[in-house]
N, C-alpha and C positions, 0 to 999 in steps of 0.2 A: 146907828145900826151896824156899821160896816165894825166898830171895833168890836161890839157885843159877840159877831158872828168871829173875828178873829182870836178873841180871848177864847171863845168855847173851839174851837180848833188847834188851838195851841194846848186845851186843857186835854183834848182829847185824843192827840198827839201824845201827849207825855204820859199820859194814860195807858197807851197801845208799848208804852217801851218801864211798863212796870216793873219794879224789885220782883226776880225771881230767884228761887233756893242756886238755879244750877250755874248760873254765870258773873262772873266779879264785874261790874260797870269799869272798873278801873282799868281793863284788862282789854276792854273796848272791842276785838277779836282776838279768837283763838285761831292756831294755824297746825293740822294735824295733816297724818298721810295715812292711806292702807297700808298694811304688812300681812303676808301670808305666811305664817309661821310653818304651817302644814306644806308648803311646798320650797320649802328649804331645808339643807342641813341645820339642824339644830347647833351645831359646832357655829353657824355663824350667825346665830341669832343674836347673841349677844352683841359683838360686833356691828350689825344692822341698826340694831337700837340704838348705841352708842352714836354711831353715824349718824342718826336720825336727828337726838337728841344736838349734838356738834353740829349742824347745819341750823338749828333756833326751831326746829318745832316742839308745840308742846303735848301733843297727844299722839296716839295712834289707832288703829281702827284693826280687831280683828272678826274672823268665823262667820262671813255669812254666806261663805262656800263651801264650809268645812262637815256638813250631816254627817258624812260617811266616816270620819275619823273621829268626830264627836260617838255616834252612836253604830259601831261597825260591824254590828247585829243586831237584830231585834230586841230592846230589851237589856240590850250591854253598853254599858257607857262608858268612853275613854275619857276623862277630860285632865287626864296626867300631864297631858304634852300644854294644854291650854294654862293650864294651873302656872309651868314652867315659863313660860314668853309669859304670861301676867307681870310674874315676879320680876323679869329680863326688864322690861320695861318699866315697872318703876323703880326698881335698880338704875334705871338709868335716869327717872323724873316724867316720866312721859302717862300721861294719864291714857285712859282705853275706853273705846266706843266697841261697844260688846254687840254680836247681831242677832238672833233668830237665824236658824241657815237653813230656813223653808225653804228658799229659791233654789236651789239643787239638792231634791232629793235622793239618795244613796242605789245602789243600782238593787240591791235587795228589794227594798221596798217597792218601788213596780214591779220587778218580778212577779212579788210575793203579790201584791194589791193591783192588779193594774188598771181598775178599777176610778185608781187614784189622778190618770191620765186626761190630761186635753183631747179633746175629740174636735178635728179641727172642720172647717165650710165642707170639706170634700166626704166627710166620713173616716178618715185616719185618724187613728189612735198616735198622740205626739210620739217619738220616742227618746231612750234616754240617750244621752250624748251632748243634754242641748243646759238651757235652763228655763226657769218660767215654765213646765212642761207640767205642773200639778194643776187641777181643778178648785178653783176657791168653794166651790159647791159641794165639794165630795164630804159623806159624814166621815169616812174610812182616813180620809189626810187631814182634817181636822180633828179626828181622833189621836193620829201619830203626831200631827203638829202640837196639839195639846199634852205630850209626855213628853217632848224635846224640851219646849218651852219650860215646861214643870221644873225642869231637872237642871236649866240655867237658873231662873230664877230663885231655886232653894239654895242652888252652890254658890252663886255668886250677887246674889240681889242685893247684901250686906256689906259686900266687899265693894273697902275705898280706893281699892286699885282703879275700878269700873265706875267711871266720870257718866255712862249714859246708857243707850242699848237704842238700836237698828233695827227694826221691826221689818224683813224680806230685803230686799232690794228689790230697787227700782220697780214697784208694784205696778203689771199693766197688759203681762202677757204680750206687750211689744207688738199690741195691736187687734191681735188675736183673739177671735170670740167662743169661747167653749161653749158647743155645741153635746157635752157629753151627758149620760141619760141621769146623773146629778143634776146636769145643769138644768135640762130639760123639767124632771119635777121640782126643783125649787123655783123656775121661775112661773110654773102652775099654780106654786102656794103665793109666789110673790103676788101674781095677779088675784088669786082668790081675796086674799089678806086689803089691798087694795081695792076692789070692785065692791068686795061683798058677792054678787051674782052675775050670771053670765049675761044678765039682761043689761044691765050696767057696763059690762063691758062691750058687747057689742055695741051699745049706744057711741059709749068713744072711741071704740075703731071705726067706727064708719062700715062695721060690715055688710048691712046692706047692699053695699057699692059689689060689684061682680061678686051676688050670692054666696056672699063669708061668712054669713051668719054659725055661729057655734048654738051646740046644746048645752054644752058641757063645759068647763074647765081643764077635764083629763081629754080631749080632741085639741087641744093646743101645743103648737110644734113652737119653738124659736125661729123666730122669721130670717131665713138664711138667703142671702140676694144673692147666691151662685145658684141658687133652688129658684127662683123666683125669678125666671128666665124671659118674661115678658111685663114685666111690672110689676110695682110692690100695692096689693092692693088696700094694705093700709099703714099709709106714713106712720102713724101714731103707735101701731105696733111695734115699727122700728124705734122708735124712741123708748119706749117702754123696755123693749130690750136693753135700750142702753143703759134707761135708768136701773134697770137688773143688775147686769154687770157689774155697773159701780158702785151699787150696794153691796152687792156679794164682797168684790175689794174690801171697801171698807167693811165692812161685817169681819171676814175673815182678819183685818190688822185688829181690828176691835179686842175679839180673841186672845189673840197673845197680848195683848196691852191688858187685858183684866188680870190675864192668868198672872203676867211677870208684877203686877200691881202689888198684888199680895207680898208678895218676897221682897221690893226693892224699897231699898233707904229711900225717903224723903227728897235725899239729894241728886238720888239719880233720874236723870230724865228719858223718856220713850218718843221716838219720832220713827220717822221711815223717809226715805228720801224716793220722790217722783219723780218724774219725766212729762215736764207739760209736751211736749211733742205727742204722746199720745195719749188722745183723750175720750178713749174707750172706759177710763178711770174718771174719777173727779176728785182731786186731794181736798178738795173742803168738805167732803162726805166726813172725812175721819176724825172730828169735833172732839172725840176721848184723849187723843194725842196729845202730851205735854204741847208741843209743835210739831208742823210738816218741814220739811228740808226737800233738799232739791239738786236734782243734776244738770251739770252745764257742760256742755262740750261746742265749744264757740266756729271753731276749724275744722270741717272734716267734707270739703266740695259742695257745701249745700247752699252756704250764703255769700251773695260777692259782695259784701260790706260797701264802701265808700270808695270809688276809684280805683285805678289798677292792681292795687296793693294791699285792697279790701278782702279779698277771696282769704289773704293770710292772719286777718284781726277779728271777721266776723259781725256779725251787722250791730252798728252802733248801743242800741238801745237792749241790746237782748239779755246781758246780765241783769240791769236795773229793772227790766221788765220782769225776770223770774223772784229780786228781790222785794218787790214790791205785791206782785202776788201770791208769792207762799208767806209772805209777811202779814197777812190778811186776816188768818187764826191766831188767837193769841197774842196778834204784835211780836212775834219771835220766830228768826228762823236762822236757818245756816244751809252753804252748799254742801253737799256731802259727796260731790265728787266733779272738780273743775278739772278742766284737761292740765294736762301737766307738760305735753308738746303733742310731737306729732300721736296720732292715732294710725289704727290698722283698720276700721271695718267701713267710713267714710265711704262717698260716688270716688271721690281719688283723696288722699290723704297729706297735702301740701304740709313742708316746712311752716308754724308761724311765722309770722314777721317778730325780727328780732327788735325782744323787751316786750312783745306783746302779753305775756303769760303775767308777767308783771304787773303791767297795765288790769288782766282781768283782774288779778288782786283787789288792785287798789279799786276797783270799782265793785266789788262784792263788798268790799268794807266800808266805799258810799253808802252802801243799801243797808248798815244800820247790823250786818247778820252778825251772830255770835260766835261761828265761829266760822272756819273758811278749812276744808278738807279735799284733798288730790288724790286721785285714782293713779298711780300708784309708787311704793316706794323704790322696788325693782322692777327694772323691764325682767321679762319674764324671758324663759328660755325656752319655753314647751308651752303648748296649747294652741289654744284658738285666739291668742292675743298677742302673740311673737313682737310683733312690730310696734306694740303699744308703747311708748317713753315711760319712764320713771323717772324719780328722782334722781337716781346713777343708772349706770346704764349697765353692760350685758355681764360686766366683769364682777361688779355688784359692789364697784369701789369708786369709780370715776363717776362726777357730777355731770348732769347731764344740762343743757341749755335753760331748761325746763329749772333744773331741780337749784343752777346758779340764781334764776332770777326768783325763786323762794327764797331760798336764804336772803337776798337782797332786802326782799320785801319783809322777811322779819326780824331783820337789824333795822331798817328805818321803821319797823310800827311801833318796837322797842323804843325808839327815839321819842315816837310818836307820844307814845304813850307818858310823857313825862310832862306833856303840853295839857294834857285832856284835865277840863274843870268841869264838875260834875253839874247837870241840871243849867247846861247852857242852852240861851234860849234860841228858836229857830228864827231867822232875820225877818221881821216883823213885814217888809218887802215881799221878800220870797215866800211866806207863809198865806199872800196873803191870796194870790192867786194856784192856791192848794185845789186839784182838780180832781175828784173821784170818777171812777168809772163804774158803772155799775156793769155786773156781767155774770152768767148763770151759762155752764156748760150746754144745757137742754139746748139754747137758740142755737147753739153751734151744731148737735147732732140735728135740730129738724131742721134745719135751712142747709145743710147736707143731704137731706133723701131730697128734696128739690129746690134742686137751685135755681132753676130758671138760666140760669145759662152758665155757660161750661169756667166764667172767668171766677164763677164767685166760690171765693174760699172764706167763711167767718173768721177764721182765726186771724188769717193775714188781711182780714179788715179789722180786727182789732189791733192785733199788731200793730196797722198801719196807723190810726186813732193815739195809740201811745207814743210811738216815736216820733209823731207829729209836735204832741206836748212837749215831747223832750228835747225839741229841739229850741223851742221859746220855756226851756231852764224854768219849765212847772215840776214841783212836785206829786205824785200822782197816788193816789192811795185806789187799791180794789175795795169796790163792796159788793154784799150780799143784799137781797132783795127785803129783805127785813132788817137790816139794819139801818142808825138811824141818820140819816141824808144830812140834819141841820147844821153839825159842826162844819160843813165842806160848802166853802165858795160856789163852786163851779163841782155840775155832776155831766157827763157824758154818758149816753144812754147808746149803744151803737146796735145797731141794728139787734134791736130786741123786739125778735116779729110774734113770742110768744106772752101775751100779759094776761092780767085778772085787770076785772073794771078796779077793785079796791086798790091795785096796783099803781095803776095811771091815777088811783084819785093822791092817792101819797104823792106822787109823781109833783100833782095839781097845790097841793099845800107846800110844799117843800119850796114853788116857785113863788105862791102867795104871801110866805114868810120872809124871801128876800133871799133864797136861791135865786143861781141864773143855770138853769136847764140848756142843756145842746143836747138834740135831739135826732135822731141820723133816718137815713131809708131803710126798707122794711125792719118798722119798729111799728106796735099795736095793730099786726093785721090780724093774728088767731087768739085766740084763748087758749090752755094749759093743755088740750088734748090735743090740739094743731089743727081745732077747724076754722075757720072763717068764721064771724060772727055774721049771723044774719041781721045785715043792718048795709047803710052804706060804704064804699074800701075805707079802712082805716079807721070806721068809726069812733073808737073808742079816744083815742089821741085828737079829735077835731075839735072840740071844744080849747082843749090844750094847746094845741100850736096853733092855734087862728088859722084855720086853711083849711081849703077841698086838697083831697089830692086826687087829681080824672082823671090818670090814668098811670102808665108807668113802661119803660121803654129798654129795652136794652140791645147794643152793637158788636159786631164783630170785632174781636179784639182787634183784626188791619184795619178799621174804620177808626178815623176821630171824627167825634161832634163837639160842636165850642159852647161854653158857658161863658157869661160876661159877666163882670162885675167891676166895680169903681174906676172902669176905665179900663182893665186888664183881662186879658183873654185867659181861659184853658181849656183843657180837651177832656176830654170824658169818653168811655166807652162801655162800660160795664154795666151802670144799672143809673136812670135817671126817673126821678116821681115830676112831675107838673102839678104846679100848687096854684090853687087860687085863693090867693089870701083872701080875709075874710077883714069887715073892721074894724079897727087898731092893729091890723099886721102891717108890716113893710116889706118890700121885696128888696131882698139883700144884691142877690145874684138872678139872672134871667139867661135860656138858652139863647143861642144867636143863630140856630139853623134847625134844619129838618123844618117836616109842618107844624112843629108846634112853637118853631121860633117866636119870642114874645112871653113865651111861660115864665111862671116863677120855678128858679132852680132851689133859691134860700131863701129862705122868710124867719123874719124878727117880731118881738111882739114885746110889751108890758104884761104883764100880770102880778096884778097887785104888789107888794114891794121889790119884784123879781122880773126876771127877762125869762121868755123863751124863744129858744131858737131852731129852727129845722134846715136841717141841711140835707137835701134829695138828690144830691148827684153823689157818683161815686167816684173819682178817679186815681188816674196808678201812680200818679207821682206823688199827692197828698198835698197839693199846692191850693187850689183852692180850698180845700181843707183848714190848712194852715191860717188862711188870710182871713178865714172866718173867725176863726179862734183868738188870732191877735184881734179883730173887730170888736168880738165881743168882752175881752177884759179891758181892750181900751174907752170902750163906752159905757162901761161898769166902775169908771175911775181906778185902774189898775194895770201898773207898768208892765208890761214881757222885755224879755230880754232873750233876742233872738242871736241865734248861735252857730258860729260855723258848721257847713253840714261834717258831718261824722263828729263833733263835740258831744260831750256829754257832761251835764255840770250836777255833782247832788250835794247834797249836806247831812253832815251825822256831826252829833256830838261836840260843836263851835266847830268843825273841820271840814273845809271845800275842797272836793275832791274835783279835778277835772281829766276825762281821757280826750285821746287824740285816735280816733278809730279813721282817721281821713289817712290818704295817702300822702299829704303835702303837710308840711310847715305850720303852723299856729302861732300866730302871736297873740297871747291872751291879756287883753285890760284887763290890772290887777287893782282894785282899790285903793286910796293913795294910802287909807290907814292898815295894811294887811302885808303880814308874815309871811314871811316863804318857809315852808318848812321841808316840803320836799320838789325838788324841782325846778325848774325857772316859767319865766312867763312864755319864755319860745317853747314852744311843745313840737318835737319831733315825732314824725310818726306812730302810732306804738307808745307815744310819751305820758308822761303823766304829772300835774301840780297840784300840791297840795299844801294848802296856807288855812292862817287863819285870820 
């Protein structure tokens, strides 16, 4: 059984990394940079390009700021100057990532529309000066966005200069929920369209609850929690908003993807690059998309990585994590914008550790992406990014820290690339403890309106779930809830508190086929609206993990409470379920205090030619975590290979990449039969090996 499920994993793996028009397999990654033609002398475009090209990249990126010089009246179009840097740059061999330059609209066009504006929680209308500051609701901006878009795609949808095209930047409003009277009637129709009738919708708001009952459809405001000053009286409102929102996103990149459809070769492809940091959006909304791509900025005060020296590398697992999840549609993805050094908008904006920039390299090219793109080529001289690094720096000729360890990294992929044998296969070992995670934005916004206590963040529980794997050197794929479970070893369900019974029954086969299920705390307490099932807690999952759960507990983050297991202690504070296992379960882990000391913390079970396993505490280091996880592949006949903290080990294409996000020294066991191709097995800080 175990090789049948390993062959359809492997099948289904090579599957996910299909023959596509837009990318050469041989080529393995691409390595491009931004250029703003529009805010340079044109006297030294050429020169730039040239620079560009002389440092080893082979694309570049323009226009997705440029409206105003593109169209610099209503109706009048410049694209002389754009036509001009086309030409500059493949004069020079550099191909071009063309954008949409939705994301800053021109100061005309609010003037003129202003209609077209965010309307933000307080009642202010955005204003211009910013970006992101358009309504994806508005008929009037998707009126003007659909004659911008028009007017690239006929001029340039043909043209083999244009390797792809950038649909906005960074889609997401950077948090921000419009509130404006667009948004307001679309998301009336959204709900109509959805409910059918107001009787149906009230049923799943819960409006009964503090007399919310509606008549109508047109009596419904967007639920604004700066308005809703003593409680939100129905959770599922707020999701539903959100689910709004990220449709509208996605609706609106849809749009221009149809519109540029028409125009564009065969060969050019359509993405948009995201920002999982905020996730008022959902990138797997936008299914029309050749691919999604994605932005990374690792350094900027917000994570203290591994050790004292961690604050400058950025926490181990968070590149592989965004390559792994935007990797999820289509099996294709690319960064569209990794830090290149220091940044300017950061809590404080620390020097990296030097060769770290390097290091994010090579580990964006672990994750399989097609190509690997830097924000940006010049530091800038004016605006609101002064301080941002380029590639050279302010003179617009001298290499910057940043811009030495690119070129670095693409004279070795160059090297790289002379090694690479096509259709090599993934190590039949490491493949074979391949671990999905299953995950749907929804349980992150509803377990946001309550959380029951102030420590619980979903994201950084998922988070926490991945870096866990990746430190026992799993590879880890995302899925979607209708996709299909069988080819994956190992699925990780993390606190997924919103399911359908049909859901858990998939859940239930997938482990009777010879899955092995890990199964987390609050996961199957509500159904898709966010109510409780009228039944006993957790109903719907009892049968499934073998177990009561009676009750559920949680501590002050200065409070520890102990779990035990095989003899080893840890602490817990955040969120613990008490399980009674039920017949053929086993109690993995038990608390060791409070009054319910004696409880079951983890329970194991058989089911049919599969395991499932629950795991009900939650703690902040992720240690008893961990020890479960190596538990359950080592009693599933299946080796881990556990890893220094801050390592990170992936595989693409016959090539091991490994980084050094720790602060100390690495000596890494190298197989006796394995190449060095970049690196040594001492990994310094910041360091990086790659063999094969």
């Amino acid at each position: 059984m175990r090789s049948l499920v390993l062959i359809g994993l492997i099948a289904a793996l090579v599957g996910l990394q299909a023959e596509n028009p837009f990318f050469a397999p041989e080529k393995l990654t691409e390595t491009g940079v931004y250029y703003y033609p529009e805010a340079w002398d044109p006297a030294q475009w050429d020169r730039d390009l040239k620079k560009m090209a002389d440092m080893g990249f082979e694309f570049t990126h323009f226009g997705e700021f440029a409206w105003a010089q593109m169209e610099p009246a209503e109706g009048r179009y410049d694209f002389g100057w754009l036509d001009k840097a086309l030409e500059l740059a493949h004069k020079n061999g550099l191909k071009v990532i063309l954008c949409t330059p939705v994301a800053t609209p021109p100061v005309w066009l609010v003037r003129k529309y202003p209609e077209v504006l965010v309307k933000m929680a307080d009642g202010q209308l955005a204003q211009h000066g910013t970006r992101a500051h358009y309504s994806w609701s508005s008929p009037k901006y998707r009126e003007l966005t659909s004659r911008i878009v028009e007017e690239l795609g006929k001029r340039y949808g043909n043209d083999p200069r244009v390797w792809g095209w950038q649909l906005d930047n960074e889609p997401s409003h950077y948090g921000t929920i419009d509130y404006s009277d667009a948004a307001q009637e679309a998301f009336r129709q959204w709900l109509q369209k959805k409910y059918g009738t107001i009787g149906a919708l009230n049923k799943a708001w819960g409006t009964a609850f503090w007399s919310g009952l509606y008549a109508s459809f047109s009596e419904i405001e967007l639920p604004n929690p700066t308005r809703l000053y003593s409680g939100i009286a129905s959770p599922t409102s707020m999701v539903d908003m959100k689910r709004f929102h990220a449709d509208e996103a996605a609706a609106f990149l849809s749009l221009q993807n149809q519109l540029l459809k028409k125009h564009l070769s065969p060969k050019q492809f359509v993405t948009t690059n995201f920002m999982h940091e905020y996730t008022n959006v959902d990138p797997w909304r936008s299914t029309d998309l050749d691919f999604i791509s994605y932005t990374a900025y690792l350094v900027a005060g917000h994570n203290k990585g591994v050790g004292p020296q961690g604050f400058r590398m950025g926490d181990p697992w968070r590149i592989s994590f965004a390559n792994d999840f935007f990797n999820t549609l289509n099996g294709i993805t690319g960064v569209m914008e990794l830090q290149p050094g220091q940044v300017n908008w950061g809590r404080i904006n620390p020097q990296p550790y030097p060769g770290v920039v390097r290091s994010w390299l090579w580990n964006a090219f672990a994750g399989g992406l097609k190509f690997i793109c830097s924000y940006r080529f010049r530091q800038p001289l004016y605006g609101g990014e002064q301080f941002h690094y380029g590639m050279v720096g302010t003179d617009g000729i001298t290499e910057s820290t940043g811009g030495k360890q690119y070129r670095q990294f693409m004279t070795e992929l160059r090297e790289l690339r002379k090694h690479y044998k096509p259709g090599s296969p993934m190590p039949a070992e490491y493949a074979a403890r391949t671990t999905a995670i299953l995950y749907n934005v929804e349980n992150l916004w509803e377990t946001s309106i309550q959380p029951q206590t102030y420590q619980w963040d979903q994201k950084a529980f998922t988070f926490k779930y991945y870096g866990t794997l990746k430190t026992l050197s799993v590879p880890v794929k995302f899925v979607r809830e209708n996709d299909d479970l069988s080819p994956y070893p190992y699925v990780v369900i993390p606190a997924y508190q919103m399911v359908s019974p049909e859901l858990v029954h998939e859940w239930e086969k997938y482990a009777r086929n010879g899955g092995h299920l890990i199964i987390t705390l609050r996961t199957g307490l509500k159904d898709k609206n966010g109510h409780f099932f009228e039944a006993p807690w957790a109903n719907t999952i009892r049968s499934l993990i073998g177990a009561t759960i009676k009750m559920n507990d949680m501590l002050d983050g200065t409070m520890q409470a102990r779990v035990s297991m095989d003899n080893k202690t840890y602490t817990w504070n955040n969120w613990g379920d008490m399980l009674e296992p039920g017949q053929g379960a086993e109690s993995w882990a038990t608390y060791a205090d409070q009054f319910y000391a004696g409880r079951s913390a983890v329970i194991h079970r058989k089911l049919g030619k599969g395991t499932v396993t629950y795991i009900g505490t939650d703690t902040d280091d992720g240690l008893l975590e961990k020890d479960v996880f190596k538990k359950v592949y080592t009693s599933t006949g299946v080796t881990v290979k556990e890893l220094p903290e801050g390592v990170i080990v992936n595989w693409r294409d016959g090539f091991w990449v490994v980084n050094n996000y720790s602060s100390e020294m690495v000596n890494y066991t190298l197989p006796l039969s394995a190449t060095v191709l970049v690196g040594s097995s001492a990994i310094a800080p910041a360091g990086v090996l790659v063999y094969r």
